[in-house]
C-alpha positions as protocol buffer text, in pm:
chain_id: "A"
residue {
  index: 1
  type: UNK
  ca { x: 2290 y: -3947 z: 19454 }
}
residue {
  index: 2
  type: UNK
  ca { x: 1979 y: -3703 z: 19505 }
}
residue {
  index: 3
  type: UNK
  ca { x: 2016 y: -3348 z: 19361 }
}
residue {
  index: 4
  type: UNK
  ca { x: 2068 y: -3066 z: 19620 }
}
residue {
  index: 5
  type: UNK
  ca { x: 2143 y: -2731 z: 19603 }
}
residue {
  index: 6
  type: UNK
  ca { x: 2498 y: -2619 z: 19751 }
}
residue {
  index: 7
  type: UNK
  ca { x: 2400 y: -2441 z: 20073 }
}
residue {
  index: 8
  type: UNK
  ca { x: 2191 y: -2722 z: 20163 }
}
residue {
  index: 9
  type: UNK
  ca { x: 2505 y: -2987 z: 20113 }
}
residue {
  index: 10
  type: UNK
  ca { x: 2722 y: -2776 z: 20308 }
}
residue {
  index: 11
  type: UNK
  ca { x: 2449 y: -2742 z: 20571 }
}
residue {
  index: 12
  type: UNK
  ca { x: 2392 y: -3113 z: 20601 }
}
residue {
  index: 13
  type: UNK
  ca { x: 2795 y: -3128 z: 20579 }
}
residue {
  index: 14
  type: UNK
  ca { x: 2849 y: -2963 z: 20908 }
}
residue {
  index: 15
  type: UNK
  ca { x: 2857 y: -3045 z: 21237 }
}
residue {
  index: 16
  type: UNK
  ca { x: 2531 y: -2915 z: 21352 }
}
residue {
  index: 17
  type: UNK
  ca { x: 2226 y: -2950 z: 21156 }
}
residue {
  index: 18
  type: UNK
  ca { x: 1864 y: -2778 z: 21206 }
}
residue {
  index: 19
  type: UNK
  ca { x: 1671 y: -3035 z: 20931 }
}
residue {
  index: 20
  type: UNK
  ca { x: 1296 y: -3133 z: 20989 }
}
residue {
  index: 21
  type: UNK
  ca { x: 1120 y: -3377 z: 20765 }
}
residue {
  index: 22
  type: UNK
  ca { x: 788 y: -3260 z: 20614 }
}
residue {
  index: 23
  type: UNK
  ca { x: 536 y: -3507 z: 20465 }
}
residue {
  index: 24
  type: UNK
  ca { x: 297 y: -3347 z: 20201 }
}
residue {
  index: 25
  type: UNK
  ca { x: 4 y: -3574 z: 20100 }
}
residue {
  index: 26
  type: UNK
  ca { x: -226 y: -3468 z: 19743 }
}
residue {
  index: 27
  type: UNK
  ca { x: -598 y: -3654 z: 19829 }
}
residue {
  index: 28
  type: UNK
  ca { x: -740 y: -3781 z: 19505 }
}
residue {
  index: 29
  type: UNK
  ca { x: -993 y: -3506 z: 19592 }
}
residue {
  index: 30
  type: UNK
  ca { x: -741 y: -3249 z: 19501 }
}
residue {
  index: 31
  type: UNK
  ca { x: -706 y: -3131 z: 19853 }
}
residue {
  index: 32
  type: UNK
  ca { x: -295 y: -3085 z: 20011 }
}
residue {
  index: 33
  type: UNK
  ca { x: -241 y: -3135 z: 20351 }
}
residue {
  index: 34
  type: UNK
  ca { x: 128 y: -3104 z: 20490 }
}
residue {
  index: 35
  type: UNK
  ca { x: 253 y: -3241 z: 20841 }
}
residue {
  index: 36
  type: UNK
  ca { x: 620 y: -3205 z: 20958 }
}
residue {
  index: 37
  type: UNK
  ca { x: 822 y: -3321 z: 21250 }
}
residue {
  index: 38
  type: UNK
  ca { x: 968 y: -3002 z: 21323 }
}
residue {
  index: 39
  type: UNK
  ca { x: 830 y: -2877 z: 21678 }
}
residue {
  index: 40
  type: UNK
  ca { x: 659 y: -2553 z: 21488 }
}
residue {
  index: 41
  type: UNK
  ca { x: 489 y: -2555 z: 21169 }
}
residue {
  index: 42
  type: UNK
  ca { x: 689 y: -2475 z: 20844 }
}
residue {
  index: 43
  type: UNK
  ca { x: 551 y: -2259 z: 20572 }
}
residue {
  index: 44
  type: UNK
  ca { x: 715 y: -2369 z: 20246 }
}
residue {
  index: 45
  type: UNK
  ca { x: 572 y: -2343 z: 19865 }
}
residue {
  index: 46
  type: UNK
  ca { x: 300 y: -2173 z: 20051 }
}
residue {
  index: 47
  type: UNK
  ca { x: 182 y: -2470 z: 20237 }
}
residue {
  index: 48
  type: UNK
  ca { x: 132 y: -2503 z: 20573 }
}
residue {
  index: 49
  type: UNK
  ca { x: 356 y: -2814 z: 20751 }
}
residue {
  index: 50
  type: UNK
  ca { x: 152 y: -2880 z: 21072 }
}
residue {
  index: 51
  type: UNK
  ca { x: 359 y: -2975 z: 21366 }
}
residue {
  index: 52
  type: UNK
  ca { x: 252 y: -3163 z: 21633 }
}
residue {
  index: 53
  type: UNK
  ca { x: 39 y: -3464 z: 21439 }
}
residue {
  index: 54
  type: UNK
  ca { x: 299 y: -3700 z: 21566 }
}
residue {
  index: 55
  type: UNK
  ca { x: 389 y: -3840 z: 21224 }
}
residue {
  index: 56
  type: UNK
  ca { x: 672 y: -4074 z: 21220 }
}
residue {
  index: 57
  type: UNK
  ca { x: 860 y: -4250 z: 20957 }
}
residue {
  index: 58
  type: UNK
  ca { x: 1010 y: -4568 z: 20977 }
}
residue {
  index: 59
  type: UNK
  ca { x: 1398 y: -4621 z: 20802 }
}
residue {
  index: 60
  type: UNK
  ca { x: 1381 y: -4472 z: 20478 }
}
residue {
  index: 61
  type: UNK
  ca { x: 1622 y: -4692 z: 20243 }
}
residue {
  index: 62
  type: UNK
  ca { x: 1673 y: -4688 z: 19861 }
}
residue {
  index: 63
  type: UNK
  ca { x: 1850 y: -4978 z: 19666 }
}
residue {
  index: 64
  type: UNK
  ca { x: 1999 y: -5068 z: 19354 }
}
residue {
  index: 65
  type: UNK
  ca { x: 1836 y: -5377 z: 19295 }
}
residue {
  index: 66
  type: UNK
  ca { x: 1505 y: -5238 z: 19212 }
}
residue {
  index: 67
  type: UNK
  ca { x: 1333 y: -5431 z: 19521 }
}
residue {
  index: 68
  type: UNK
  ca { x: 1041 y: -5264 z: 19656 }
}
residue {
  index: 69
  type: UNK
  ca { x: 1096 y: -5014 z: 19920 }
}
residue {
  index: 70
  type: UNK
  ca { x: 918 y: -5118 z: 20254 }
}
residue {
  index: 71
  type: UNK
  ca { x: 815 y: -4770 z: 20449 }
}
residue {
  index: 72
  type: UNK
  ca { x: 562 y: -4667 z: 20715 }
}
residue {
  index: 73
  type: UNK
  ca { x: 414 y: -4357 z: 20792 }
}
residue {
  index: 74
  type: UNK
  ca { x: 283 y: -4345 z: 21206 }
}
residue {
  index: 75
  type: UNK
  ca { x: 16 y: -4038 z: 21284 }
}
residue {
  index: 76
  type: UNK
  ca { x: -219 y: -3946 z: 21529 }
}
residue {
  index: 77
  type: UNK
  ca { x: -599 y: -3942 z: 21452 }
}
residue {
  index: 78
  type: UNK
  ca { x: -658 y: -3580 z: 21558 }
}
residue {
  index: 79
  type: UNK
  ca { x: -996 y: -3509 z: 21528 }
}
residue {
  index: 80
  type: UNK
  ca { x: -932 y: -3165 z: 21313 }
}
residue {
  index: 81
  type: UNK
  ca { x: -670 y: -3235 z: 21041 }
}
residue {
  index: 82
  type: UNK
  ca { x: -722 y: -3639 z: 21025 }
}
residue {
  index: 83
  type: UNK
  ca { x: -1050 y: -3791 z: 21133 }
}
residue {
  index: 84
  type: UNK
  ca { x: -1129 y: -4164 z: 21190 }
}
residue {
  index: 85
  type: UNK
  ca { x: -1440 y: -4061 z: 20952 }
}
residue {
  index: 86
  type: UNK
  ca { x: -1233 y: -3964 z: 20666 }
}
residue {
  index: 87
  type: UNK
  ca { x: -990 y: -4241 z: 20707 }
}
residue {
  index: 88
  type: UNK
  ca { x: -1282 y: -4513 z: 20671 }
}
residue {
  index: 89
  type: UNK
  ca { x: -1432 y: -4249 z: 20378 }
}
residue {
  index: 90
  type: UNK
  ca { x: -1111 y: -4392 z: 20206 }
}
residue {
  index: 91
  type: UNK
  ca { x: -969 y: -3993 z: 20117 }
}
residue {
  index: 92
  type: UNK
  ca { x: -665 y: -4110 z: 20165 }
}
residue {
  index: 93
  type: UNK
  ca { x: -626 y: -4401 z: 19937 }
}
residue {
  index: 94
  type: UNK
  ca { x: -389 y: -4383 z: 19680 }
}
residue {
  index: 95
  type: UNK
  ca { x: -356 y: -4033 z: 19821 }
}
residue {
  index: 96
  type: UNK
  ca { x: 20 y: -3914 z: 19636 }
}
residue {
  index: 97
  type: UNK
  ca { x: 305 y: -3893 z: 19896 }
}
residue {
  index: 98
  type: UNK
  ca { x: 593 y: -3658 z: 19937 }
}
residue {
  index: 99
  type: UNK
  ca { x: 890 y: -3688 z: 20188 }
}
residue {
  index: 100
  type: UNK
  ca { x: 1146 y: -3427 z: 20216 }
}
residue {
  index: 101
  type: UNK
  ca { x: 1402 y: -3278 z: 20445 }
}
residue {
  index: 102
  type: UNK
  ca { x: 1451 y: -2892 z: 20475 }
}
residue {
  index: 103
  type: UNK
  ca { x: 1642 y: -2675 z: 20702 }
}
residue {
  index: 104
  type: UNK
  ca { x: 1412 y: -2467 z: 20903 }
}
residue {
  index: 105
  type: UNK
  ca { x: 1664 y: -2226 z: 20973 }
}
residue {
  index: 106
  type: UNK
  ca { x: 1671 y: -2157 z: 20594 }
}
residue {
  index: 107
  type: UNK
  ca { x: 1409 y: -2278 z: 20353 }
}
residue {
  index: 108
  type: UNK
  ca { x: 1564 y: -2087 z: 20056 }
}
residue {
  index: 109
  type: UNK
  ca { x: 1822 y: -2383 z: 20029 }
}
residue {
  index: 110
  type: UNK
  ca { x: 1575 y: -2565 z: 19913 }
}
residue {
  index: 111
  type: UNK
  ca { x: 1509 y: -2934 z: 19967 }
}
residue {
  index: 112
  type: UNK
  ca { x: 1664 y: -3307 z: 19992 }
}
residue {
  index: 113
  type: UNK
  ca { x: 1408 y: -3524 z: 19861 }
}
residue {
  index: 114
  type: UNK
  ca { x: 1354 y: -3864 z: 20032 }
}
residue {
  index: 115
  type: UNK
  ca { x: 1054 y: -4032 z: 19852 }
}
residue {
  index: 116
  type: UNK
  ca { x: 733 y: -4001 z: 19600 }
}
residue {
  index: 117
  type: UNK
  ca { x: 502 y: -4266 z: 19607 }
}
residue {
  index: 118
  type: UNK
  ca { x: 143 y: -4325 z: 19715 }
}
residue {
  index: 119
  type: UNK
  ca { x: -72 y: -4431 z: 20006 }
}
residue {
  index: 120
  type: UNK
  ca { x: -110 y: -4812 z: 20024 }
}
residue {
  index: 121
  type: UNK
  ca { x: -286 y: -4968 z: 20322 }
}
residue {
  index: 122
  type: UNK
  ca { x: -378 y: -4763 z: 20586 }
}
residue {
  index: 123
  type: UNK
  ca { x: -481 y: -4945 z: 20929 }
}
residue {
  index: 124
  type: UNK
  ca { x: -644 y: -4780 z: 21223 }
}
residue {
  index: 125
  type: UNK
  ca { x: -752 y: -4749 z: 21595 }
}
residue {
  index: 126
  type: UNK
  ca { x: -706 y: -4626 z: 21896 }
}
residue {
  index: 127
  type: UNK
  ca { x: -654 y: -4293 z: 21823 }
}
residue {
  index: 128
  type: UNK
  ca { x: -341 y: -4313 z: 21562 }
}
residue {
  index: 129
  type: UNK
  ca { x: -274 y: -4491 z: 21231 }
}
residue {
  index: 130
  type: UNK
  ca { x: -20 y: -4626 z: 20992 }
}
residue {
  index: 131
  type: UNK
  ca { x: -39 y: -4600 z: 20648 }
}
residue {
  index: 132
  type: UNK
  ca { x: 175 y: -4799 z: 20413 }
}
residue {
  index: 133
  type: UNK
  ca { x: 396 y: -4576 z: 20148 }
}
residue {
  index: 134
  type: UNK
  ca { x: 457 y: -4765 z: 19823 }
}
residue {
  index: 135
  type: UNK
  ca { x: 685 y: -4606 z: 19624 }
}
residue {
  index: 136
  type: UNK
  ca { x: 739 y: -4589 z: 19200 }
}
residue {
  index: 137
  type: UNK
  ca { x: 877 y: -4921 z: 19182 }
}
residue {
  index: 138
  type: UNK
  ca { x: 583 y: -5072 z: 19369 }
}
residue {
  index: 139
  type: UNK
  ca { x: 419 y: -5054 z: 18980 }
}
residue {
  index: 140
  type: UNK
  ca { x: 713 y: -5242 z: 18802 }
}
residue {
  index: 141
  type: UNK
  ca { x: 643 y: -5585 z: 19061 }
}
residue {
  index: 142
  type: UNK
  ca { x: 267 y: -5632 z: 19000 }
}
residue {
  index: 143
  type: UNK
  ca { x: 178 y: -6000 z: 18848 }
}
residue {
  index: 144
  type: UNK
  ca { x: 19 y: -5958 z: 18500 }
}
residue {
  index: 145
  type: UNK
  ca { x: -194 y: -6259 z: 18369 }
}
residue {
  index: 146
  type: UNK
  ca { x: -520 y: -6472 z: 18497 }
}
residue {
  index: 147
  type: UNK
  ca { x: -567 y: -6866 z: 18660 }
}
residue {
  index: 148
  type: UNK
  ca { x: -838 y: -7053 z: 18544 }
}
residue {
  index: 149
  type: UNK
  ca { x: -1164 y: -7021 z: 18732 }
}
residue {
  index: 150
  type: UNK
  ca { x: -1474 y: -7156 z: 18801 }
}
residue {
  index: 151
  type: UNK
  ca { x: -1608 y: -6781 z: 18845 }
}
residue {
  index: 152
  type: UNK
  ca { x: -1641 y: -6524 z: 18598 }
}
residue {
  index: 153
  type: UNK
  ca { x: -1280 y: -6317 z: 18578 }
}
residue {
  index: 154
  type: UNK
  ca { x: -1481 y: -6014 z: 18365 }
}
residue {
  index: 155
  type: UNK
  ca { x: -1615 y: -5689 z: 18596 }
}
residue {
  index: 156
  type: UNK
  ca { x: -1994 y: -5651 z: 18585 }
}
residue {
  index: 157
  type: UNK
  ca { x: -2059 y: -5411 z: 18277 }
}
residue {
  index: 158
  type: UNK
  ca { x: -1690 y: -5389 z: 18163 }
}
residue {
  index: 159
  type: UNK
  ca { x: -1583 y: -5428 z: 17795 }
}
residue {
  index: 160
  type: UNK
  ca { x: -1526 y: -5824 z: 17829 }
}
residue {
  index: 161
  type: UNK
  ca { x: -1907 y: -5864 z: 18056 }
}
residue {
  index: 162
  type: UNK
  ca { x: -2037 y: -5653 z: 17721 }
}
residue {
  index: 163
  type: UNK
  ca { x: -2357 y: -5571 z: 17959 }
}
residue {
  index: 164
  type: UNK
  ca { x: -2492 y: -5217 z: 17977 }
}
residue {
  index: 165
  type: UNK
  ca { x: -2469 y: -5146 z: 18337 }
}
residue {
  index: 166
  type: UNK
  ca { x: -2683 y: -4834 z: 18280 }
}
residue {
  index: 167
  type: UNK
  ca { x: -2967 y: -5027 z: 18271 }
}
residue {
  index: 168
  type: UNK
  ca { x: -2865 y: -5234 z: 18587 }
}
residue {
  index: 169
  type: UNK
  ca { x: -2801 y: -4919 z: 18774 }
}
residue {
  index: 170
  type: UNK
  ca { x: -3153 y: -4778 z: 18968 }
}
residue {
  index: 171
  type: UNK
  ca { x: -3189 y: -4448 z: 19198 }
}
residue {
  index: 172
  type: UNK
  ca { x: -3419 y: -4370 z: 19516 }
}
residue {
  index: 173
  type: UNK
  ca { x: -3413 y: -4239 z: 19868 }
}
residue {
  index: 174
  type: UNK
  ca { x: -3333 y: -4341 z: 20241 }
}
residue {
  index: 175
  type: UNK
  ca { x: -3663 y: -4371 z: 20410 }
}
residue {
  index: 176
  type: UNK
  ca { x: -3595 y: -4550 z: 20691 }
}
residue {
  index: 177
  type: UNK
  ca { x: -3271 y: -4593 z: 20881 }
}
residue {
  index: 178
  type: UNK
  ca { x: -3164 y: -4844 z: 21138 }
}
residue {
  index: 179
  type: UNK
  ca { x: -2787 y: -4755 z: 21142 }
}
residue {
  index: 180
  type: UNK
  ca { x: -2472 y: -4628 z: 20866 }
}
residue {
  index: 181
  type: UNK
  ca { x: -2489 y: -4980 z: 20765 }
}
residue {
  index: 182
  type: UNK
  ca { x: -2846 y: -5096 z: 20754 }
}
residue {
  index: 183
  type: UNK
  ca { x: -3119 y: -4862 z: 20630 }
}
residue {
  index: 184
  type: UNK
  ca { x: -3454 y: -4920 z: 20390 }
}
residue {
  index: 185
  type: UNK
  ca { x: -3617 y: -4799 z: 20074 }
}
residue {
  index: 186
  type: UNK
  ca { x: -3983 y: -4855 z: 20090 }
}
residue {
  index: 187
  type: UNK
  ca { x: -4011 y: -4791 z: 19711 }
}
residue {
  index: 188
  type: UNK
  ca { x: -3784 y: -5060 z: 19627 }
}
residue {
  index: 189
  type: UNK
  ca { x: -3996 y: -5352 z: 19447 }
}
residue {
  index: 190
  type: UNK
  ca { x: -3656 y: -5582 z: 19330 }
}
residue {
  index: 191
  type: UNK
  ca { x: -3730 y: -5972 z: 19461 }
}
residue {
  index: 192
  type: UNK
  ca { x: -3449 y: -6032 z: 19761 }
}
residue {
  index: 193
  type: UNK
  ca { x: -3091 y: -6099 z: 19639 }
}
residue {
  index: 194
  type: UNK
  ca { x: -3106 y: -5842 z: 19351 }
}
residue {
  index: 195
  type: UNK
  ca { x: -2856 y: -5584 z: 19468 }
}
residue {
  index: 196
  type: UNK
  ca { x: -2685 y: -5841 z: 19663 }
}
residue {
  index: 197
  type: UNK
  ca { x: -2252 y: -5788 z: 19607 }
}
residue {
  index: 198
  type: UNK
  ca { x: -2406 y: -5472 z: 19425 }
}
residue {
  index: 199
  type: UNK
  ca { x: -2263 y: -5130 z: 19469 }
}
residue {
  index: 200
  type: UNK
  ca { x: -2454 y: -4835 z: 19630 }
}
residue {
  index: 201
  type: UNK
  ca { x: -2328 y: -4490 z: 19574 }
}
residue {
  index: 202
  type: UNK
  ca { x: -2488 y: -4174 z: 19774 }
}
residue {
  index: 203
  type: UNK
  ca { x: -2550 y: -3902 z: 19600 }
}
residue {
  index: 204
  type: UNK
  ca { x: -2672 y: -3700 z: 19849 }
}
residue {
  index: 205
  type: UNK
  ca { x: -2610 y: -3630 z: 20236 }
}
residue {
  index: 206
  type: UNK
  ca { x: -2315 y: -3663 z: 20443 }
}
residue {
  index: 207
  type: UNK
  ca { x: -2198 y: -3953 z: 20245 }
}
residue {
  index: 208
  type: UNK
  ca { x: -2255 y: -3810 z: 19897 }
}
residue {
  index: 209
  type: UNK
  ca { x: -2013 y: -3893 z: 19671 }
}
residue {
  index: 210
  type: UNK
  ca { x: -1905 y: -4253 z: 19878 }
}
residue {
  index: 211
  type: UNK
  ca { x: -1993 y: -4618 z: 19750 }
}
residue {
  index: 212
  type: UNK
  ca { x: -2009 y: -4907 z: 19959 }
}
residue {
  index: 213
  type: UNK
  ca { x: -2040 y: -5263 z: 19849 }
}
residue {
  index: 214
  type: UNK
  ca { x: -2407 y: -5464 z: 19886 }
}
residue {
  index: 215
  type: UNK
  ca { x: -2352 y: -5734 z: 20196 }
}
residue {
  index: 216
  type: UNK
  ca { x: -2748 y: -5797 z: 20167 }
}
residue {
  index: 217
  type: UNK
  ca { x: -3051 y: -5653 z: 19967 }
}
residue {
  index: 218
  type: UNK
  ca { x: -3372 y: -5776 z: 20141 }
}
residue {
  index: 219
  type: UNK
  ca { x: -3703 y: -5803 z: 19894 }
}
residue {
  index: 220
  type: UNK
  ca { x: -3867 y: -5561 z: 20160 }
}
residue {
  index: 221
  type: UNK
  ca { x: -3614 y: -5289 z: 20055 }
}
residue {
  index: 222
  type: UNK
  ca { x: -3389 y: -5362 z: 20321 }
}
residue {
  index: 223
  type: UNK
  ca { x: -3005 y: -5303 z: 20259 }
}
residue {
  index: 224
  type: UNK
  ca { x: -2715 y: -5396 z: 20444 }
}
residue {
  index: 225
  type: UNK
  ca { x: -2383 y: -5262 z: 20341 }
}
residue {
  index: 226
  type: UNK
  ca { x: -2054 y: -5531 z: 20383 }
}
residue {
  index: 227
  type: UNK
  ca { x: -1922 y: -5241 z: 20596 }
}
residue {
  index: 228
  type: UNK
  ca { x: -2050 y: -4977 z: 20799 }
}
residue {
  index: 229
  type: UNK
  ca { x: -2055 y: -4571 z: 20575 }
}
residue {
  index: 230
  type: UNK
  ca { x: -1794 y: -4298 z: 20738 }
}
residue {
  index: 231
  type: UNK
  ca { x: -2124 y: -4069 z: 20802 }
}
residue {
  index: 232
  type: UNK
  ca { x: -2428 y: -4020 z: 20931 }
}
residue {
  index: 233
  type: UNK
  ca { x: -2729 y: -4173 z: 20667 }
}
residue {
  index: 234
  type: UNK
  ca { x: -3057 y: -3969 z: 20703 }
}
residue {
  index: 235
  type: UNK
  ca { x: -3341 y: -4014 z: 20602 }
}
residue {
  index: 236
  type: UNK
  ca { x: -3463 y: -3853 z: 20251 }
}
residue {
  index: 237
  type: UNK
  ca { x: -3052 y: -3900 z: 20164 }
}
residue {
  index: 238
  type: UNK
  ca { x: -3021 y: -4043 z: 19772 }
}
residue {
  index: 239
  type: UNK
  ca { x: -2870 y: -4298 z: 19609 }
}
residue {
  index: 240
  type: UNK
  ca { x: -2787 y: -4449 z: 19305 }
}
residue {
  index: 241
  type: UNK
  ca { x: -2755 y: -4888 z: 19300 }
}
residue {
  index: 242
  type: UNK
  ca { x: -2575 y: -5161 z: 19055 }
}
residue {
  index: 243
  type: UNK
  ca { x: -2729 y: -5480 z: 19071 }
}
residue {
  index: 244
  type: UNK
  ca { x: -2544 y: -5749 z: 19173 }
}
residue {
  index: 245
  type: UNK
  ca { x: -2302 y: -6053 z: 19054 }
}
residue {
  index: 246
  type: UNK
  ca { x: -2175 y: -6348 z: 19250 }
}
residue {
  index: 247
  type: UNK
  ca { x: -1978 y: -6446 z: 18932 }
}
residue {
  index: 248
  type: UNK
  ca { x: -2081 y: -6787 z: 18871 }
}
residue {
  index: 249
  type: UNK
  ca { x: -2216 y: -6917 z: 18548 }
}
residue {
  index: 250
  type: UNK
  ca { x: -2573 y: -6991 z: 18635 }
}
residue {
  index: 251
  type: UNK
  ca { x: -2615 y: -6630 z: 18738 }
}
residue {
  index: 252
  type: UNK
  ca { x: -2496 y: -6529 z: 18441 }
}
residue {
  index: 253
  type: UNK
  ca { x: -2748 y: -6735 z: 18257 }
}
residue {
  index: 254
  type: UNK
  ca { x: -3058 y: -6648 z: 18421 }
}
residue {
  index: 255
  type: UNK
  ca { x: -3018 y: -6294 z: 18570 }
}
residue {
  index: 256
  type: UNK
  ca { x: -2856 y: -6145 z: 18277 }
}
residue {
  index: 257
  type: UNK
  ca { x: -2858 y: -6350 z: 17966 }
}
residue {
  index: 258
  type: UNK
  ca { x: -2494 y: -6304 z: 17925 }
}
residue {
  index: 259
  type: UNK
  ca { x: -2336 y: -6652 z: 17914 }
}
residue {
  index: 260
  type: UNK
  ca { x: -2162 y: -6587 z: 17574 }
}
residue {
  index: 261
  type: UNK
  ca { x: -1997 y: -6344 z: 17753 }
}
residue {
  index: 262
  type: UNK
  ca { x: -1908 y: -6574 z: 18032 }
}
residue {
  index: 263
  type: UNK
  ca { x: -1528 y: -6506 z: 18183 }
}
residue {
  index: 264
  type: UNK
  ca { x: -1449 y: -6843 z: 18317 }
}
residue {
  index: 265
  type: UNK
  ca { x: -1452 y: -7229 z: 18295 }
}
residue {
  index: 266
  type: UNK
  ca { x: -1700 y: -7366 z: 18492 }
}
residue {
  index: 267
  type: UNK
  ca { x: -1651 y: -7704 z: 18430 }
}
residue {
  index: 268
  type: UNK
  ca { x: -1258 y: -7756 z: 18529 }
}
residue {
  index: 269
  type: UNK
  ca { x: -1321 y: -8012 z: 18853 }
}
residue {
  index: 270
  type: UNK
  ca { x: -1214 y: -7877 z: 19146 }
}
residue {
  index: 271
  type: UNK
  ca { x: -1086 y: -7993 z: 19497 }
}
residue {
  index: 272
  type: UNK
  ca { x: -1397 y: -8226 z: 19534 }
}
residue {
  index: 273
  type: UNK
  ca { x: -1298 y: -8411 z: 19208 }
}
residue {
  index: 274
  type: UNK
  ca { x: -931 y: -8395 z: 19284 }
}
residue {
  index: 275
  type: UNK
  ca { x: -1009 y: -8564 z: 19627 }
}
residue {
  index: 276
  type: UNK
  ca { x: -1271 y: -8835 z: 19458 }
}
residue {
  index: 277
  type: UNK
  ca { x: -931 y: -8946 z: 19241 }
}
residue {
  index: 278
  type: UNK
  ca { x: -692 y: -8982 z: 19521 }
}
residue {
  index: 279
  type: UNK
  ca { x: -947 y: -9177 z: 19744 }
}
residue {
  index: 280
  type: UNK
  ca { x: -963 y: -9423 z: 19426 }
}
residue {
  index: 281
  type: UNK
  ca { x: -589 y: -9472 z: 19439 }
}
């Protein structure tokens, strides 16, 4: 049973109700944003609950068996409050969720919580999204433990990799741009492939603060991004770049010298071998 105050249980107890359900979202970038159903906006805890976003929730259910709660949240891509740009920036991932009931008519009764969790998946288009809510016991589910692999299981420069990625990691500047996903740095002297499944990060610009995953580094100096930045790129905008890692144990060898440090089994057969065996049966 979820803790109320009195005058709110009596209030929900009657016969006529005046309750609106308020959503307030915490970015990882500190900032609070609060959206409500109710046709006005609510002021409560001093924060503004915009009306008119068109949020929607789907059935909000909690269980006993300690299953994982499946809930949607529907909105509108406004343009002011939510962009498309900010959306694809990823500020709302793993953004912290609040749902709540109050009654408009009297916000001193305080609330009737529904759900804390945190911003899963978020698809959209066409002017509106839906964002997936996963709740606390979304944390208890998750598989712990590793498969063997041919590839390399370790992150690039974490404790198990044992490499220094501060000396894989290399600045410069935007000097020529084609689009948010394909732009050049003339000063860039790497042989193709180098910064290929790298990580760029801007540091500078519209984009500053944003990384983006290496599709294609180009010995010219031409990057390609695997998708597209949320802003503008201009030229003169600066950046800082990880090399890149395709995981497999020749890399390893000759790129960075690292095969004691080698996170996989590349020697297990795989499908080809399995196949070979059955064809001999």
């Amino acid at each position: 049973m979820k803790p109320i105050s009195s005058n709110l249980a009596s209030h929900i107890a009657g016969e006529v109700t005046t309750m609106a359900t308020c959503w307030k979202l915490t970015r990882r970038d500190s900032v609070v944003l609060g959206f409500t159903s109710h046709d006005r906006d609510i002021v409560f805890d001093n924060i503004t609950y915009a009306s008119g976003i068109g949020f929607v929730p789907t059935s909000v259910a909690s269980n006993s068996n300690l299953s994982v709660d499946n809930l949607e949240v529907d909105g509108m891509v406004d343009g002011t409050i939510i962009t498309e740009n900010d959306i694809r920036a990823g500020l709302y991932d793993f953004a912290q969720i609040e749902i709540f009931m109050v009654n408009y008519n009297d916000l001193t009764q305080g609330t009737l919580n529904l759900r804390t969790g945190w911003i899963g998946e978020v698809k959209y288009g066409k002017g509106k999204f839906i964002a997936e809510v996963r709740g606390l016991i979304q944390s208890m589910v998750q598989i712990v433990g590793e498969l063997f692999s041919p590839s390399c299981r370790a992150k690039l420069g974490d404790l198990r990799c044992g490499l220094d990625i501060a000396s894989y990691t290399f600045t410069g500047s935007i000097t020529d741009v084609t689009d948010s996903q394909n732009f050049r740095d003339a000063s860039r002297t790497e042989e193709g492939g180098y910064f290929t499944m790298g990580k760029i990060t801007f540091t500078s610009g519209e984009n500053a603060g944003l990384s983006m995953e290496v599709k294609e580094f180009d010995g010219g100096g031409i990057i390609s991004l695997v998708f597209p930045m949320p802003y503008a790129i201009e030229v003169g905008d600066s950046y800082s770049i990880q090399v890149g890692c395709d995981k497999n144990f020749d890399t390893c060898i000759n790129k960075f010298n690292n095969a004691v440090n080698f996170r996989g089994e590349p020697n297990i057969p795989g499908t080809d071998a399995i196949l070979t065996t059955a064809g001999t049966c």
